[in-house]
PARO-742429 format. One line per 5 residues: number of its first residue (from 1); their letters; for each residue z, y, x of C-alpha. Coordinates in steps of 0.2 Angstrom, whole numbers, plus 5000, padded with zeros to 4 digits. Layout:
<nodes>
NUM = A = Z,Y,X ~ ...
</nodes>
This chain:
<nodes>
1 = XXXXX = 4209,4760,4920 ~ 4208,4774,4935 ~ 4205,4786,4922 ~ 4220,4781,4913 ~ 4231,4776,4927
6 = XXXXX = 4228,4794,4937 ~ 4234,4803,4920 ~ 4251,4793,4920 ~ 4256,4797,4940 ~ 4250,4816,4937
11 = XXXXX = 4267,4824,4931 ~ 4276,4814,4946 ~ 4262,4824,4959 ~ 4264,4839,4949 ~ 4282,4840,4953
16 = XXXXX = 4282,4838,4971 ~ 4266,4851,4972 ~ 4278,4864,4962 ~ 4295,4859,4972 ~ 4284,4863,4990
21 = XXXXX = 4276,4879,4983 ~ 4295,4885,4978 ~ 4302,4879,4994 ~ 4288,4889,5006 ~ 4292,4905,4996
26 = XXXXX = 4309,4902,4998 ~ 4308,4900,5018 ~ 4295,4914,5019 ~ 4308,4926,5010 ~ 4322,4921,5022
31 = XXXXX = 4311,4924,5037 ~ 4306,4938,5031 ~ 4324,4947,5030 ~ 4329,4939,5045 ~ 4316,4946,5055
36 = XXXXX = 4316,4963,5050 ~ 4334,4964,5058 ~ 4337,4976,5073 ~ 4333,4964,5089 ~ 4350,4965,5096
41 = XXXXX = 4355,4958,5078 ~ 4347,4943,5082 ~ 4352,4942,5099 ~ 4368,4942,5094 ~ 4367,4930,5081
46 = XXXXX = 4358,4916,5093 ~ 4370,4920,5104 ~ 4385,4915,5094 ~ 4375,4900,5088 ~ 4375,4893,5107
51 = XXXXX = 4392,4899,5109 ~ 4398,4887,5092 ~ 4387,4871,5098 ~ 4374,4880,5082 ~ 4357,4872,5083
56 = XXXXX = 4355,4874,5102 ~ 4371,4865,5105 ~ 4384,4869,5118 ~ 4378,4855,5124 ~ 4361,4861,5128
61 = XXXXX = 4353,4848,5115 ~ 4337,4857,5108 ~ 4328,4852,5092 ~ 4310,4845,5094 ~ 4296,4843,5084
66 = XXXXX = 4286,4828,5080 ~ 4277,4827,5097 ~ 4295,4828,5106 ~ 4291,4850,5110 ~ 4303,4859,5109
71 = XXXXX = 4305,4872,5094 ~ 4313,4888,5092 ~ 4324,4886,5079 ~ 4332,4901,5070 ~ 4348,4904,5062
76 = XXXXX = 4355,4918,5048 ~ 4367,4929,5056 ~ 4384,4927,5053 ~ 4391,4941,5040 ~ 4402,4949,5052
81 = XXXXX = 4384,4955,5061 ~ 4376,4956,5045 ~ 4389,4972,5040 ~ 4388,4980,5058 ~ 4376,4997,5059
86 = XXXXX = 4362,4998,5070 ~ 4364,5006,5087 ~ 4358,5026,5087 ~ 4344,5029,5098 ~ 4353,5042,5107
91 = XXXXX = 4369,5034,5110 ~ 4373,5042,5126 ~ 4384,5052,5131 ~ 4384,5069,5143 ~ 4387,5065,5160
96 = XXXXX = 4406,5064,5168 ~ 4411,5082,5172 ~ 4414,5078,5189 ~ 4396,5079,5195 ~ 4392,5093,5184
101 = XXXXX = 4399,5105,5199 ~ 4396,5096,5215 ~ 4384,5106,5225 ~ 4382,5102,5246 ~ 4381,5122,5247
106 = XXXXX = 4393,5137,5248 ~ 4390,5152,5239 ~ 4382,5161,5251 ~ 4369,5148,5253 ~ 4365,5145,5235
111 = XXXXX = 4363,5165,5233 ~ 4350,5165,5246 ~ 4341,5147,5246 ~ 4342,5140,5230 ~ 4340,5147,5212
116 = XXXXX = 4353,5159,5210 ~ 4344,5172,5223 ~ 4329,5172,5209 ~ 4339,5175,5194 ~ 4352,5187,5200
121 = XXXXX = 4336,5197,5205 ~ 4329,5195,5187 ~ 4345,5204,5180 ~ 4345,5218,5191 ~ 4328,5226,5182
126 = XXXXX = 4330,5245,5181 ~ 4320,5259,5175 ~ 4316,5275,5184 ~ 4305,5285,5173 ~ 4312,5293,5159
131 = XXXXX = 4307,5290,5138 ~ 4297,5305,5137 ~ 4284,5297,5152 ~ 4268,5285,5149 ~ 4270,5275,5163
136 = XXXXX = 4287,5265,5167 ~ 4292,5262,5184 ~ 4305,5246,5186 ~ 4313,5240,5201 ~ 4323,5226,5205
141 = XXXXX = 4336,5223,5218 ~ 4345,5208,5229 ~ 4360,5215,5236 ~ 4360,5201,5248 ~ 4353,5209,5262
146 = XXXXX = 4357,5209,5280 ~ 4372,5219,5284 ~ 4374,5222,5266 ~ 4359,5230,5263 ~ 4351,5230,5246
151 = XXXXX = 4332,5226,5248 ~ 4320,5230,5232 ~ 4303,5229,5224 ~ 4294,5237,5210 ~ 4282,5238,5196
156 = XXXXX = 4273,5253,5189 ~ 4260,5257,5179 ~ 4248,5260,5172 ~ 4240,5269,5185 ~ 4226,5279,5189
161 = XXXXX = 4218,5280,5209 ~ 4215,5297,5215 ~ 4202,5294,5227 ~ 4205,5315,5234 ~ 4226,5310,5238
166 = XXXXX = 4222,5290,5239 ~ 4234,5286,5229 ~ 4239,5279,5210 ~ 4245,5289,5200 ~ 4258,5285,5185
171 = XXXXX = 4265,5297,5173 ~ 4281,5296,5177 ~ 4297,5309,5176 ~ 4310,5302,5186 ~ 4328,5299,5176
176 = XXXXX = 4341,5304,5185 ~ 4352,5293,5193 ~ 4371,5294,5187 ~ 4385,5286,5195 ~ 4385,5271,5181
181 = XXXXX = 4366,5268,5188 ~ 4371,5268,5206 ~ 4383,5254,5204 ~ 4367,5245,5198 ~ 4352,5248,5208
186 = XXXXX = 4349,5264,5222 ~ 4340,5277,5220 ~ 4320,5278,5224 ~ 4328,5290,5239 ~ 4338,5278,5247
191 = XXXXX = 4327,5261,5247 ~ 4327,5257,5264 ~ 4317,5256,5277 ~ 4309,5239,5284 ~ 4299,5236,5304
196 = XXXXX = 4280,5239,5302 ~ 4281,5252,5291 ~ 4283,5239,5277 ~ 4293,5239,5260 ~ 4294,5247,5242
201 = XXXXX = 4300,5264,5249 ~ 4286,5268,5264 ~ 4273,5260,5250 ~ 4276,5270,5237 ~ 4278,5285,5246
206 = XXXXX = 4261,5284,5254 ~ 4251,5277,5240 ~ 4258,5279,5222 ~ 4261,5294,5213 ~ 4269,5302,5201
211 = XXXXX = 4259,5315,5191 ~ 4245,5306,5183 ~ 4238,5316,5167 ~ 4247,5307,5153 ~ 4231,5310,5141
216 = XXXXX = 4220,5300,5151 ~ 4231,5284,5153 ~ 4234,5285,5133 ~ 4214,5283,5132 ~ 4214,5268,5143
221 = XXXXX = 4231,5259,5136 ~ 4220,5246,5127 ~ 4210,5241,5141 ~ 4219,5222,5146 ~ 4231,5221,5161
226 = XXXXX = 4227,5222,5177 ~ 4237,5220,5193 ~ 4236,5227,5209 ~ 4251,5219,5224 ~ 4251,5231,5239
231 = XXXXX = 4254,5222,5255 ~ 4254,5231,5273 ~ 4255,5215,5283 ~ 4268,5214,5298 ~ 4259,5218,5316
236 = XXXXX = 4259,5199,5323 ~ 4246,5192,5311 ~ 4244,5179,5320 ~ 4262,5174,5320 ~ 4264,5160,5308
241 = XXXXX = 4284,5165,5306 ~ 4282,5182,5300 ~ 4267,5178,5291 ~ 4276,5165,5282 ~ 4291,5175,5281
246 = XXXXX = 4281,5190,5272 ~ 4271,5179,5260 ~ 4285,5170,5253 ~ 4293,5185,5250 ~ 4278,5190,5239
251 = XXXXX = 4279,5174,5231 ~ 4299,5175,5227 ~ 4293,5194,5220 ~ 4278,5184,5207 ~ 4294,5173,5203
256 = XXXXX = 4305,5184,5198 ~ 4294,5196,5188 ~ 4289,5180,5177 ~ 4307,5177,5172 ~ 4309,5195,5168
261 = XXXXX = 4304,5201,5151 ~ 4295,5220,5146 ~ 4311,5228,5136 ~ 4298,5233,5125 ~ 4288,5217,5121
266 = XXXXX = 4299,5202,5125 ~ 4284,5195,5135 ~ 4283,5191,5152 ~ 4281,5206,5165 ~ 4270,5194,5173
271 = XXXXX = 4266,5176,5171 ~ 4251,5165,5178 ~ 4239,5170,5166 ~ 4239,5187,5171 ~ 4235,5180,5188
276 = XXXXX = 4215,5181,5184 ~ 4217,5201,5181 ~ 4229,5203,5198 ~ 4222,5205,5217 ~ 4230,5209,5233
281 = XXXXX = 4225,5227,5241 ~ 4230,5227,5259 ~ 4233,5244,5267 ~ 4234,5241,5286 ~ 4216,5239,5296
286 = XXXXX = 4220,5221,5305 ~ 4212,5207,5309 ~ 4212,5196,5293 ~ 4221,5180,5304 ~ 4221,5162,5302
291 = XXXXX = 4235,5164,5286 ~ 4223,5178,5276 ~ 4219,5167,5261 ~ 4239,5164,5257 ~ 4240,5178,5252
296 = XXXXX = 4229,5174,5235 ~ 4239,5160,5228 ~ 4241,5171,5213 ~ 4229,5184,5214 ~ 4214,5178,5209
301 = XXXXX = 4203,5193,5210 ~ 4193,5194,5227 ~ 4208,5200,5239 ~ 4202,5222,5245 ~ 4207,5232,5259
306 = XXXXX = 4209,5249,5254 ~ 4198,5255,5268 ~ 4183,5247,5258 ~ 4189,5249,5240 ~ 4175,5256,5228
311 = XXXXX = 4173,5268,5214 ~ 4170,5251,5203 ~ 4187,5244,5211 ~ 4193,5260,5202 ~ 4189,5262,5186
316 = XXXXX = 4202,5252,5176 ~ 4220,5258,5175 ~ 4231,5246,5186 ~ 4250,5239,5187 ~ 4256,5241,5203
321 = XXXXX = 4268,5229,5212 ~ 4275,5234,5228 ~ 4285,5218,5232 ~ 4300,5214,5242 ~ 4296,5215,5261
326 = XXXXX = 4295,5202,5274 ~ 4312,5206,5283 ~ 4320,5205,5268 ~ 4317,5187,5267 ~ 4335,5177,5267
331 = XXXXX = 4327,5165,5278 ~ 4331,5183,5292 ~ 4348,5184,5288 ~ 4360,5174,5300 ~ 4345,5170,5312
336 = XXXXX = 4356,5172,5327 ~ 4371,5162,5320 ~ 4373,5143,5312 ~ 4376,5141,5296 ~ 4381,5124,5283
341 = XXXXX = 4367,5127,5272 ~ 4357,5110,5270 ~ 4346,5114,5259 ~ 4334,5127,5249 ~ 4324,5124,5233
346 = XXXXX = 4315,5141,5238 ~ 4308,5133,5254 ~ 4302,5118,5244 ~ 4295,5124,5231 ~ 4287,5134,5243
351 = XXXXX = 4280,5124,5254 ~ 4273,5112,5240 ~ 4264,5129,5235 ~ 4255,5130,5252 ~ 4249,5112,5252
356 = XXXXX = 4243,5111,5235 ~ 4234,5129,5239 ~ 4226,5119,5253 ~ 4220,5103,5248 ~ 4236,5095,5259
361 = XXXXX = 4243,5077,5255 ~ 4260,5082,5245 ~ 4267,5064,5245 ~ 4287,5064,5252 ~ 4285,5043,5260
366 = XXXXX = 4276,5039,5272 ~ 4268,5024,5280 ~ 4275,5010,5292 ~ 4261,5015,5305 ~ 4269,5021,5323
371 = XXXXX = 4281,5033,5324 ~ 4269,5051,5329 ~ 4277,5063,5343 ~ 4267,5080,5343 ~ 4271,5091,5356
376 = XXXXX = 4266,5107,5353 ~ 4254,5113,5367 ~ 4256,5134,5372 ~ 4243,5141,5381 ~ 4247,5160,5381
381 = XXXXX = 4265,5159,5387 ~ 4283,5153,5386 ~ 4275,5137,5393 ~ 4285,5122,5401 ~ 4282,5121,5417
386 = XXXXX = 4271,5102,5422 ~ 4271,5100,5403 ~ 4258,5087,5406 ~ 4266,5076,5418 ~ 4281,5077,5405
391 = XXXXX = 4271,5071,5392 ~ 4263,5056,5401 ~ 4281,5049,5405 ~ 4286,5050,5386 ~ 4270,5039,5384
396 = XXXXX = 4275,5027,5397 ~ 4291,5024,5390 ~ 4287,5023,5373 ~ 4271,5014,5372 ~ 4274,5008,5353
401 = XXXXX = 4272,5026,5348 ~ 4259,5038,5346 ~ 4259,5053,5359 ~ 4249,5070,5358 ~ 4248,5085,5363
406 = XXXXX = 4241,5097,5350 ~ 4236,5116,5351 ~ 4239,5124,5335 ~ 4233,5141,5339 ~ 4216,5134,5340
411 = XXXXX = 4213,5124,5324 ~ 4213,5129,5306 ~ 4229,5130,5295 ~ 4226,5116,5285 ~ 4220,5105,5299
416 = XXXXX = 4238,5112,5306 ~ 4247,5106,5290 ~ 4237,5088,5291 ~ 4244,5084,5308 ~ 4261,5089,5303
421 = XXXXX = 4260,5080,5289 ~ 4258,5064,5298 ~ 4272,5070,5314 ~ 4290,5061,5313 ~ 4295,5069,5330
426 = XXXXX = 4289,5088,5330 ~ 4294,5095,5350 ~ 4290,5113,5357 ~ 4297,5128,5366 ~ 4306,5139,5355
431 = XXXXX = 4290,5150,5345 ~ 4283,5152,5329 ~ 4274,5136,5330 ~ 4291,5126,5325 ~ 4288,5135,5309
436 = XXXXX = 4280,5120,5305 ~ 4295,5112,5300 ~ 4292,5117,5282 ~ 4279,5105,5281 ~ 4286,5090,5288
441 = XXXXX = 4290,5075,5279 ~ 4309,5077,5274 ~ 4321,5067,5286 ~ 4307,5070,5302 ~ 4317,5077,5319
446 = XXXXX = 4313,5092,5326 ~ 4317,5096,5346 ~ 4318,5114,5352 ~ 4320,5121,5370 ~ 4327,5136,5370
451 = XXXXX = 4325,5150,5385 ~ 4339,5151,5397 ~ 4353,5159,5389 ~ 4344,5162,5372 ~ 4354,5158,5357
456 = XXXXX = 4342,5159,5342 ~ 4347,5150,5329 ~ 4333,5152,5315 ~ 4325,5137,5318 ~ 4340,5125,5317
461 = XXXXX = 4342,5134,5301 ~ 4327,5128,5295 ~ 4327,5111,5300 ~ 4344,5110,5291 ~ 4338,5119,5275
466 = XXXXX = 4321,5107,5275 ~ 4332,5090,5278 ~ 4325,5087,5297 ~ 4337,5082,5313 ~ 4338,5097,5324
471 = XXXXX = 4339,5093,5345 ~ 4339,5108,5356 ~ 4342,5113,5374 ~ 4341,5128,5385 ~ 4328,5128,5399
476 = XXXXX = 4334,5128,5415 ~ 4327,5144,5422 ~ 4313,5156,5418 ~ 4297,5163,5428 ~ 4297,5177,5438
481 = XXXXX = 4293,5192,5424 ~ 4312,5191,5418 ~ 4307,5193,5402 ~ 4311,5176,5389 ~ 4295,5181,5378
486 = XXXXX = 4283,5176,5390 ~ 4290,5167,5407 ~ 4285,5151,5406 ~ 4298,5140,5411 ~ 4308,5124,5421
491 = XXXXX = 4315,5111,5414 ~ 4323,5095,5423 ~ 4313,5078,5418 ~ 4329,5067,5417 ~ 4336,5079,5404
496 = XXXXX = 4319,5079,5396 ~ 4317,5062,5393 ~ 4336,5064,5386 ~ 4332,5076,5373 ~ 4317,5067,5366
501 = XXXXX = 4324,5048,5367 ~ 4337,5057,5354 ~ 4325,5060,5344 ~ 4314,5044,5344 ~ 4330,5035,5340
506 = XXXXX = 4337,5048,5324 ~ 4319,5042,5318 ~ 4319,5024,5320 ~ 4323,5023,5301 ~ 4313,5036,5295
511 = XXXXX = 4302,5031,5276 ~ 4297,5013,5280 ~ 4302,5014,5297 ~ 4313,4998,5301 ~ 4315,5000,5321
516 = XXX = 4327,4995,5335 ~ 4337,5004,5342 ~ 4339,4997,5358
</nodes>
C-alpha cells in the first residue's frame, strides 16, 4: 500500500521538482544580465525605483525576509536606461582656457627664474669648428645677462691633454663667423670676461687647445665618453652665496646640455648616465671649503685638481665642458633693485637637489612644535653690537618659542641645512649666511638688517623667489673702520624688538601653526 500509494503522488512531486528547477534558471539568468550592467546603470535604476514608490517605497517601506531583516531587493532597469551608452573612461575635457595663461610672473622673471631661461639656452647651441675638424666645439648662450650682456658655455671634444702646454687639445678649425652667426651667438673673441678670472673665455684660453693631431683622436674615437667640467672656483670659498651662486650655475649648464641633442646622433649631449664617466677638474690652488663636495652632484668620478692630475688621469680622450660662470647667475642681475618676481622653479629644483645630495629632510609641512627663531651668530665681523642682551629680551618676551643663537661658520653644511630646516623665523645682519633662505620651509620669514645707508636688495629677492616674508631695517650707525664690510654695528632695542615681533606674528599660521595673534 506505501509502495503503491508513493507511485500515484509521484507525477504531482515531479512537477513541482521541475517547475522550481525552471524557475531558479530563470532567476539566475535575470540576475546574471542585470549584474553585468555598468554600476551607474544600476544606480540609476534603484534610484528611479525609490523616486516611483518601486520596491523601496517613497514611503521608505523596505521588504523583509522571513526573520523580519531587511533584504536588498533588485529591480530591471527601466528601458529608457537600458538604451543609454556607458560613460567613456576619459570623459573629460581640457581645462577652461583661462587658466591655461595665468602666470604670477613677468616676462622678465620667467626668462630668468623659471623654465624659459633653460630652454631658450637649449636653442641657442652653435658650432665653432668647421666640417673638415675631428673634434666639435659647441657653445651655447643666454642673452639675458647683466647689462645686456650675453653670457656662454661650451663643449668640446674629444680631447687629448698635453702635459708640455697643460692643456687639451681638440682638432678644431675655427669656422668663420658671418654676420647671420653673429645675430645668433658671439664669436669665441668676444665672450666676455667674468671677476676671478672665471668663465668660458679665460678657461678655454688657458687650458684647451686647438691643434690636436687628428689621427690620434680618430684611433681613440671608440673608447666610451668621458667628461671632464673645468671649474676655477670664485676667491671667497668660504662664502656660501657665491659658492652657491657658482654651483648652480654648473648645475643650470648639466641641465641644459641634457635637453640638447648631438646634430649628429639625436641623443643627448649629456644625460645622467654619462654622469659615471664625468668629474670635475679644478684649476685654482684653494682651500677645498666647507661647500667642496657640491660640486659632484653629477660627476661621479673622484673630483681632481689639475695640480695633482696624473698621467693615468690622462690617458683617455675627454669632453670638455667649460660651463656658464658664477656671475652669470640671474640670481646677480637686479641685486641692488626690487623686483615682482615671486617665484623660481630653478631655485627649487635646486635646492631639492642639495638636500637629497645631503641626506636632508625634503618634506614642505612641518610640525605644530614651537615656533624656532635662529639668529645667526657672526663672529668675524659686521656684528650687532650687545647681540646677546638683544637675544635674551626676545626670549623673555616670547617664552612659547624656541630661541637660539647659532654659528654657522663653525658646523658642517648639512648640520647647517638641518637647523634651517626646522627655523620658521631666520634673523641675521646682512651676509651670506641669509643664503639659507633657499632651504627654509616655504612660507618661513626672514629678517635682515642692513648697514646704514646700504641698499642691497639680493636677499629680499630671494626670499620673494623662495615664497618666505621679507623684514628688513638699516642699522643705526656703524663702527669706527668706516667701512660697511666689516664695522660691526648699533641698533636701537625698541626697534629691534619691532622688527622681530613682525615677524613672529607673519608666522603665527605658518604649516600647522594655529597662534594668536594678540
Amino acid at each position: 500500500m506505501i509502495a503503491s500509494g508513493s507511485r500515484r503522488r509521484f507525477p504531482i512531486t515531479g512537477a513541482i521538482l521541475i517547475f522550481f528547477v525552471v524557475c531558479c534558471a530563470l532567476f539566475i539568468s535575470q540576475r546574471s544580465s542585470y549584474e553585468s550592467r555598468p554600476s551607474h546603470i544600476i544606480a540609476q535604476s534603484l534610484d528611479s525605483a525609490i523616486g516611483s514608490g518601486g520596491p523601496l517605497g517613497s514611503e521608505g517601506k523596505g521588504v523583509h525576509g522571513l526573520e523580519g531583516e531587511p533584504v536588498t531587493v533588485e529591480t530591471a532597469p527601466p528601458a529608457a536606461i537600458l538604451d543609454r551608452p556607458p560613460i567613456p573612461s576619459q570623459s573629460s575635457l581640457p581645462l577652461p582656457s583661462e587658466y591655461l595663461h595665468l602666470s604670477s610672473s613677468s616676462k622678465w622673471c620667467n626668462d630668468r627664474f623659471e623654465v624659459p631661461y633653460l630652454t631658450s639656452i637649449s636653442k641657442t647651441q652653435a658650432e665653432y669648428c668647421d666640417s673638415t675638424s675631428t673634434s666639435s666645439l659647441r657653445c651655447f648662450n643666454s642673452p639675458t645677462g647683466k647689462d645686456g650682456r650675453t653670457d656662454s658655455f661650451c663643449l668640446g671634444g674629444p680631447s687629448l691633454f698635453d702635459a708640455q702646454d697643460g692643456k687639451f687639445k681638440i682638432d678644431c678649425h675655427l669656422r668663420e663667423w658671418d654676420a647671420d652667426d653673429k645675430k645668433r651667438a658671439p664669436p669665441l673673441s668676444q665672450f666676455p670676461n667674468y671677476w676671478y678670472q672665471t668663465g668660458p673665455r679665460v678657461l678655454m684660453s688657458q687650458y684647451m687647445g686647438m691643434n690636436a693631431a687628428a689621427e690620434q683622436l680618430l684611433e681613440l674615437a671608440k673608447y666610451p665618453r668621458k667628461f671632464t667640467i673645468l671649474i676655477r672656483r670664485e676667491e671667497p670659498i668660504t662664502n656660501l652665496w657665491h659658492e652657491l651662486m657658482e654651483i648652480s650655475s654648473l648645475f643650470y649648464t648639466m641641465d641644459v646640455l641634457r635637453m640638447s641633442r648631438d646634430p649628429a646622433t639625436g641623443s643627448p649631449l649629456w644625460s645622467l648616465e654619462d654622469a659615471e664617466n664625468t668629474r670635475i677638474l679644478v684649476v685654482d690652488d684653494r682651500d677645498e671649503g666647507p661647500y667642496f663636495d657640491l660640486w659632484t652632484l653629477f660627476a661621479k668620478r673622484p673630483i681632481t685638481r689639475l695640480s695633482k692630475i696624473t698621467e693615468i688621469d690622462l690617458r683617455d680622450p675627454e669632453y670638455i665642458i667649460v660651463p656658464l660662470p658664477g656671475e652669470s647667475n640671474p640670481m646677480w642681475q637686479g641685486d641692488w633693485k626690487t623686483h615682482s618676481c615671486g617665484h623660481s622653479a630653478l631655485l627649487d629644483v635646486f635646492s631639492q637637489r642639495i638636500m637629497s645630495f645631503l641626506g636632508v629632510d625634503r618634506s614642505i609641512e612641518n610640525n605644530d612644535s614651537p615656533l624656532v627663531l635662529t639668529f645667526i651668530d657672526r663672529r668675524e665681523k659686521r656684528q650687532l653690537i650687545e647681540k646677546e642682551d638683544y637675544v635674551e629680551e626676545v626670549k623673555r618676551t616670547y617664552p612659547q618659542i624656541k630661541i637660539q643663537m647659532v654659528n654657522f661658520a663653525a658646523i658642517p653644511f648639512t648640520e647647517q641645512l638641518r637647523i634651517i630646516r626646522d627655523t620658521d623665523v631666520l634673523v641675521g645682519a646682512h651676509g651670506a649666511g641669509l643664503t639659507h633662505a633657499l632651504f627654509l620651509r616655504p612660507g618661513s620669514a626672514m629678517v635682515e638688517i642692513l648697514p646704514a645707508d646700504f641698499n642691497h636688495k639680493g636677499f629680499r629677492n630671494l626670499a620673494r623667489l623662495m615664497g618666505h616674508r621679507y623684514f628688513s631695517s638699516h642699522a643705526l650707525s656703524n663702527g669706527t673702520e668706516g667701512n660697511w664690510q666689516y664695522d660691526d654695528f648699533s641698533f636701537e632695542k625698541p626697534r629691534f624688538m619691532q622688527l622681530i615681533n613682525a615677524a613672529i606674528t607673519s608666522s603665527s599660521y605658518k604649516g600647522l601653526h594655529d597662534d594668536d595673534v594678540v
